[in-house]
C-alpha positions in Angstrom: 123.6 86.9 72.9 127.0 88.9 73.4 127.4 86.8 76.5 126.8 83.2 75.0 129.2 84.5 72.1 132.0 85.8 75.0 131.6 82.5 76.7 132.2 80.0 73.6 135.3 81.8 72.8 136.6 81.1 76.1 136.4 78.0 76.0 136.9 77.2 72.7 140.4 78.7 73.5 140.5 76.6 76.6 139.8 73.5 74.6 142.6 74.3 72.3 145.3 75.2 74.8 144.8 72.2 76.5 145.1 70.0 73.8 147.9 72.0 72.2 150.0 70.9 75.3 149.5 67.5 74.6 150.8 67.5 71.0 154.4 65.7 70.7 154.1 64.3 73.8 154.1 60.5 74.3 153.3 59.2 77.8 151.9 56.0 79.2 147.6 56.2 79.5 147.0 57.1 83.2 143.9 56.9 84.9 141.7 59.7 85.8 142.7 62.3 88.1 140.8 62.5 91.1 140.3 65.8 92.5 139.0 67.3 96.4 135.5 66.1 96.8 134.7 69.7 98.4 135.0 73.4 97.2 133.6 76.8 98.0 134.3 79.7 96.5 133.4 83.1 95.0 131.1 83.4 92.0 131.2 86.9 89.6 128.5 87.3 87.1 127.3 88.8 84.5 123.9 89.6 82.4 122.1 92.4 80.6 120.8 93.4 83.8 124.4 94.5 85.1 127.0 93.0 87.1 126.2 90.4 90.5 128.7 88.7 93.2 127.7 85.5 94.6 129.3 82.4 96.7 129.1 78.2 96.1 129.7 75.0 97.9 130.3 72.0 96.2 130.6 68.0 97.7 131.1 65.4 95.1 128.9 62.4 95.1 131.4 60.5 92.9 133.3 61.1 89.6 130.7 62.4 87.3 127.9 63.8 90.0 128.6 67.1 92.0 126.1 68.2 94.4 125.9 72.5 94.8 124.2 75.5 96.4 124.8 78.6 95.4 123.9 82.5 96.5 124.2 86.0 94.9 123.0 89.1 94.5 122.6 90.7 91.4 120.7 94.1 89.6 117.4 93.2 87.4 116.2 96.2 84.7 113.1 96.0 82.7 114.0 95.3 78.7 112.4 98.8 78.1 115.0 100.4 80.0 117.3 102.9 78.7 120.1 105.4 80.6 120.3 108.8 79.6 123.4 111.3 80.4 122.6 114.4 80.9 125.1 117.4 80.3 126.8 117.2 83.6 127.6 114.0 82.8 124.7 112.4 85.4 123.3 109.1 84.3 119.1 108.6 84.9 116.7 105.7 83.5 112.9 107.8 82.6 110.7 106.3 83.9 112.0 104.2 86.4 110.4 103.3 89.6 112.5 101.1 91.3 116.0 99.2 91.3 115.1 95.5 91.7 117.6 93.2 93.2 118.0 89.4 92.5 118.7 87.2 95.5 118.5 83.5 94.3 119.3 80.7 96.5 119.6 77.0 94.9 120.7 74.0 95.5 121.0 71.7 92.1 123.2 68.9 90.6 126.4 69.5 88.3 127.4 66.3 86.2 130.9 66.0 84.6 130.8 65.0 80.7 133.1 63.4 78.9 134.9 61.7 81.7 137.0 59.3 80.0 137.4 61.1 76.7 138.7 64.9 78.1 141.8 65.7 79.3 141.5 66.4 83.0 142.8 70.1 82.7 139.5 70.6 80.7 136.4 69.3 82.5 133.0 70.0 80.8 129.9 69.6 82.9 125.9 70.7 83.0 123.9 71.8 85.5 120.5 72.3 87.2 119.7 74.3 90.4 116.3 75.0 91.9 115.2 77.3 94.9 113.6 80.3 96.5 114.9 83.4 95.3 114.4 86.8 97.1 113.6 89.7 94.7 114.2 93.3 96.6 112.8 96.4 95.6 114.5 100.0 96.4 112.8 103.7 95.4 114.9 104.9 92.4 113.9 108.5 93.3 116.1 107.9 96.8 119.3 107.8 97.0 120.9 104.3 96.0 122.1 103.0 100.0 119.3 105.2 101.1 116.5 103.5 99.6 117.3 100.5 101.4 115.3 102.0 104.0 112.2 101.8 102.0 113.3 98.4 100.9 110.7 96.0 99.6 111.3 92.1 100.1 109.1 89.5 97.6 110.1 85.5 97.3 109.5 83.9 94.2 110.3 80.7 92.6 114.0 80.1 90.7 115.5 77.8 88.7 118.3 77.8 86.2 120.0 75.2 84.0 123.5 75.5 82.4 126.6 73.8 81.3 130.8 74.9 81.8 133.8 74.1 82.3 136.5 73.8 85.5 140.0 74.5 84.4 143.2 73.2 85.3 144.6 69.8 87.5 145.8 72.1 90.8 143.7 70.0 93.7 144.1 73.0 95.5 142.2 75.7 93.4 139.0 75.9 91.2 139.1 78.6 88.3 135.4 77.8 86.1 133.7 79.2 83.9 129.3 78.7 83.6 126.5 79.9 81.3 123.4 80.2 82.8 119.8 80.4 81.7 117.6 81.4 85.0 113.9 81.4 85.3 112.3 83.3 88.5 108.8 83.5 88.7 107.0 86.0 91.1 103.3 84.9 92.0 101.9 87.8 93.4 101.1 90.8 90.7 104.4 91.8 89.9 107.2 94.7 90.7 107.8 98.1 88.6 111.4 98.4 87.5 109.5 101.1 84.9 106.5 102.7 86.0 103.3 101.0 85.1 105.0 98.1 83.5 105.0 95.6 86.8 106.9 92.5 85.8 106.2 88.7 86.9 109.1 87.2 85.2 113.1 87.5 85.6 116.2 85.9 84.8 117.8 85.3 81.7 121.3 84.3 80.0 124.1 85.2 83.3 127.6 84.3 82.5 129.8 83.0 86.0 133.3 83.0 86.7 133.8 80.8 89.5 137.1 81.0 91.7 137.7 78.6 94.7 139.5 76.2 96.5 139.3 72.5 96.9 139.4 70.4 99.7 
């Protein structure tokens, strides 16, 4: 919720900014602008789980439809979860049995809204992505880099849908911002991020920044 609350305030203030700059100003109607069909760029995101880094690539179809894969890495916990600090100032989870990384990989549709009715400093758009999505399992009682030699590798089924907004009218750079809702499903009997709690389902609300260039 605090992430769907941090992300309407952005661009609700986006919204307004842009439309601030157009007050007092009285211009000829131009056409569209009409930006790179190609960018790539860097993706930084966050959830309840933590913090995750991934990368995109984008080709334009035409105007409106944008077609995308994406990749990142990102921390999962179990909603049971909770950190304790001991007196030295050491942070543990009780109960934990492993970290459990997220490694989805989709490939989806973005389509622009509001075309003709948006400034083109402000473009609003959903999306849809589907794909495999790698989920990784490390001993919490190892240390963290470590554990990645007793790493555990599982492949389950990911999707996510979402809607944002790209920022700005330089052809050169891509600044976003995206809500996400992701569904990954594993279909064998689950992982343990907690002991004795094995877990089938992931994903959730992720909030990504994107930052690119366009070409």
């Amino acid at each position: 919720m605090k992430i769907i609350i941090f992300t309407l305030a952005i661009l609700n203030i986006a919204f307004f900014n842009v439309n601030a700059q157009e007050i007092g100003e009285l211009a000829p109607e131009k056409g569209p602008m009409i930006f790179p069909d190609n960018a790539y760029g860097l993706d930084i995101l966050f959830s309840d789980g933590g913090f995750g880094l991934g990368t995109f690539f984008h080709h334009q179809l035409n105007q409106e439809i944008t077609a995308f894969a994406d990749f990142s890495i990102s921390e999962a916990k179990d909603e049971q979860e909770f950190d304790y600090v001991d007196i030295y100032g050491n942070t543990y989870t009780f109960g934990k049995a492993n970290r459990i990384f997220l490694l989805p990989l989709n490939f989806g549709i973005q389509y622009r809204l509001f075309e003709n009715v948006i400034y083109d400093n402000l473009r609003p758009y959903i999306n849809l992505g589907v794909g495999p999505t790698f989920v990784i399992t490390t001993p919490y009682d190892k240390e963290f880099f470590n554990a990645f030699g007793s790493a555990q590798t599982y492949c389950a089924l990911g999707s996510y849908a979402g809607f944002g907004a790209n920022f700005g009218t330089d052809k050169s750079s891509l600044i976003g911002i995206n809500i996400r809702y992701y569904y990954i499903h594993l279909f064998n009997k689950g992982v343990e991020s907690l002991i004795d709690r094995p877990k089938k389902n992931f994903g959730g609300v992720f909030l990504s920044i994107s930052l690119g260039i366009m070409y």
